[in-house]
C-alpha positions in Angstrom: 67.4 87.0 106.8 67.1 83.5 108.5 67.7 85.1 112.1 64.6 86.8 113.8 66.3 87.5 117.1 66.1 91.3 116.7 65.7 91.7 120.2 69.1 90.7 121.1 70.3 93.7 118.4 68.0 96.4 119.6 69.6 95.6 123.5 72.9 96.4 121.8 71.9 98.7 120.2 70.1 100.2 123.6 73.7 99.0 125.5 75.5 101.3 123.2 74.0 103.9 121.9 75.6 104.3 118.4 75.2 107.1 116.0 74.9 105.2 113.3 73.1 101.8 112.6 73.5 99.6 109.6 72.1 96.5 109.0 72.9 93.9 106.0 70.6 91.1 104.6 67.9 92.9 106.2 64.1 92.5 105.0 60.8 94.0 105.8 60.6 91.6 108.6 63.6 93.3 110.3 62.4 96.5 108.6 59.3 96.0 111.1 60.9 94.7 113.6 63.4 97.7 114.4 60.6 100.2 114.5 60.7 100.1 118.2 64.7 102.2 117.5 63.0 104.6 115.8 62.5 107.4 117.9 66.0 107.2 118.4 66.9 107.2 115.0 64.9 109.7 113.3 66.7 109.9 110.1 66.5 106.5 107.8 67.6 105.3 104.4 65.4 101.3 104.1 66.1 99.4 101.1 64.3 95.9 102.3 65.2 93.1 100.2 64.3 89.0 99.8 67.6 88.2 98.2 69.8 88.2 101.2 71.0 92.0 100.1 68.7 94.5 101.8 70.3 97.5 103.4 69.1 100.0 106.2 70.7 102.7 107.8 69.6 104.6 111.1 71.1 107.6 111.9 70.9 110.1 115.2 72.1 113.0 112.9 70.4 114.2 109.9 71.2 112.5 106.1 71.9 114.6 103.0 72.3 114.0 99.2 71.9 110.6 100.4 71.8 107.9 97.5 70.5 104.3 97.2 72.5 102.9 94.4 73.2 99.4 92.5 76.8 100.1 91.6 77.4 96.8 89.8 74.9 94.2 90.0 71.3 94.4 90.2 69.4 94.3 93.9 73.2 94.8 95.1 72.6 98.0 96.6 75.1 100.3 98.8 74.2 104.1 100.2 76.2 107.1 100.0 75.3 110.3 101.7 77.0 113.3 103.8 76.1 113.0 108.0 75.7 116.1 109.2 77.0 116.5 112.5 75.3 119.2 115.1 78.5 121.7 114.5 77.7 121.5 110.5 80.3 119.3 109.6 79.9 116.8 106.7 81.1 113.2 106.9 81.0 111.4 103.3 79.7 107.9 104.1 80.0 104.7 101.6 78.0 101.8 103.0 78.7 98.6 101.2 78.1 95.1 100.7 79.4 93.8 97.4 78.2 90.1 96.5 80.8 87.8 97.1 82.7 85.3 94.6 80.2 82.0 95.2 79.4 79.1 93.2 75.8 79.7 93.9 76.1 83.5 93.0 79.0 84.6 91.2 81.9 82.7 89.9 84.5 85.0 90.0 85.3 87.7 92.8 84.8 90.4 89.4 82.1 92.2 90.4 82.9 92.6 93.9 86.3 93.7 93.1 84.7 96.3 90.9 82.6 97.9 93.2 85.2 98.2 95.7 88.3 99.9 93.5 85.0 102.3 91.9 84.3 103.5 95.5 88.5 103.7 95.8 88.5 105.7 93.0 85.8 108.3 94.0 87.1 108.9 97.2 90.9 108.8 96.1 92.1 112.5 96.4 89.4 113.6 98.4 90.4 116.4 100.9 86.9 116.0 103.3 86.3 113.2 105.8 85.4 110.0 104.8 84.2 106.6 105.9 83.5 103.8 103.7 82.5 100.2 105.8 80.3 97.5 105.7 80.7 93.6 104.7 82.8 93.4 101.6 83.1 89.8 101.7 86.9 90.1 101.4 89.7 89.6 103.9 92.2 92.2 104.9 95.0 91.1 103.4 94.0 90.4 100.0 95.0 92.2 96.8 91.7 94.1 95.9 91.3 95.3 99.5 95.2 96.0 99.1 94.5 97.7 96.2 91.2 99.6 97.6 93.7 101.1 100.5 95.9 102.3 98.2 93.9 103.5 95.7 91.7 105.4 98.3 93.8 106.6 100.6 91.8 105.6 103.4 93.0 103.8 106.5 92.2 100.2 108.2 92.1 101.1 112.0 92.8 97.2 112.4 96.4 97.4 111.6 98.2 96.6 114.3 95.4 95.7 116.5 93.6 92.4 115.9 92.0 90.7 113.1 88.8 91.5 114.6 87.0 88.3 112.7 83.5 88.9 112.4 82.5 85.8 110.4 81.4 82.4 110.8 80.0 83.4 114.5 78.8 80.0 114.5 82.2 78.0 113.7 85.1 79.1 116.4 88.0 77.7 114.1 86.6 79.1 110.7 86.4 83.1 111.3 87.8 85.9 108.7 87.2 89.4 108.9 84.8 90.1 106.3 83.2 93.3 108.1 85.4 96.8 107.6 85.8 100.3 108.2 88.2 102.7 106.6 88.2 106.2 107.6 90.1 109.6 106.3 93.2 111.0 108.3 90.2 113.1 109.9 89.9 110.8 112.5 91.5 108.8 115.5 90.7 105.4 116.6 88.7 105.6 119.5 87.7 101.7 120.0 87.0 98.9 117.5 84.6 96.0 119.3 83.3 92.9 118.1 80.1 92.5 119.9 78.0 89.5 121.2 76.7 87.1 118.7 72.7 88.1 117.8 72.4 84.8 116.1 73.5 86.1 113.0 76.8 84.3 110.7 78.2 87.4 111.3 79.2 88.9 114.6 77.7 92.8 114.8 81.2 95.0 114.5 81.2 98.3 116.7 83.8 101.5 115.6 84.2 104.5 117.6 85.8 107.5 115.9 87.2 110.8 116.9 86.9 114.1 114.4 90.2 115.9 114.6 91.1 118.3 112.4 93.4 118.5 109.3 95.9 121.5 108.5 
């Protein structure tokens, strides 16, 4: 919320050309501001908040059964919906960003931990393909994203190639990877980027997945 450079994220944006866009912390400053991407994003989901937990989501491909939830907490929202790509096929998408275990917000890592293992849980068994990503304030390695892999099923395209540490951008020698993606066996690993900082704490994270199909 404290950084206004949205300029340098619609050049990336511009430089890229993603299919999806998400954006965390976002308000209806940056709700404003990334009108100009519009046009090429026609579908949207905007949940603008002041408390450093607004969500948006721009999509090139159409949205359906698309909900804007609090799973846990209050003003903590995440969005789940189907993308629907141009050959019909339905992608389940979890976008998340669980508050994290702070003295200044919550004590204990609880209620992150619980919206994590209940999206683990609601994807675990499913046969379609699935994405769940966004910041959930929790390292790799640590027993509830652990737990969250195994539960779910899903896998961490980072294994085996990099930590990919998207947070503090502005300390060099204090960086964790807080920002994920977990995908379905649907899919292949096409390229996994950290991108330039846009003055955020976080650096913006860049996936690139291929569909395959499952037998």
């Amino acid at each position: 919320m404290p950084n206004h450079s949205a300029e340098k994220l619609i050049r990336l944006i511009e430089e890229h050309q993603p299919d999806v866009v998400v954006t965390l912390e976002s308000d209806i400053w940056w709700q404003q501001a990334l009108e100009k991407i519009h046009s090429s994003y026609p579908y949207r989901v905007n949940r603008p908040l002041d408390n450093l937990y607004g969500m948006h989501l721009y999509s090139k491909y159409a949205l359906e059964d698309v909900q804007l939830v609090d799973l846990v907490e209050e003003g903590v929202p995440s969005i789940h919906c189907y993308l629907l790509l141009q050959d019909k096929l339905k992608i389940k998408c979890h976008f998340l960003h669980p508050a994290p275990p702070s003295p200044t917000e919550n004590k204990l890592a609880t209620p992150r931990d619980r919206e994590l293992l209940l999206i683990a849980k609601q994807v675990q068994g499913r046969l379609g393909p699935t994405i769940v990503t966004g910041d959930l304030n929790d390292v790799a390695w640590s027993p509830t994203t652990r737990a969250f892999r195994q539960i779910s099923g899903l896998q961490d395209p980072r294994i085996g190639r990099g930590m990919y540490n998207t947070f503090h951008a502005k300390y060099a020698f204090l960086r964790w990877p807080l920002d994920h993606i977990f995908h379905s066996e649907h899919f292949h690993l096409v390229q996994l980027q950290r991108l330039p900082s846009i003055d955020s704490d976080h650096f913006p994270l860049m996936s690139e997945l291929a569909f395959h199909q499952v037998n």
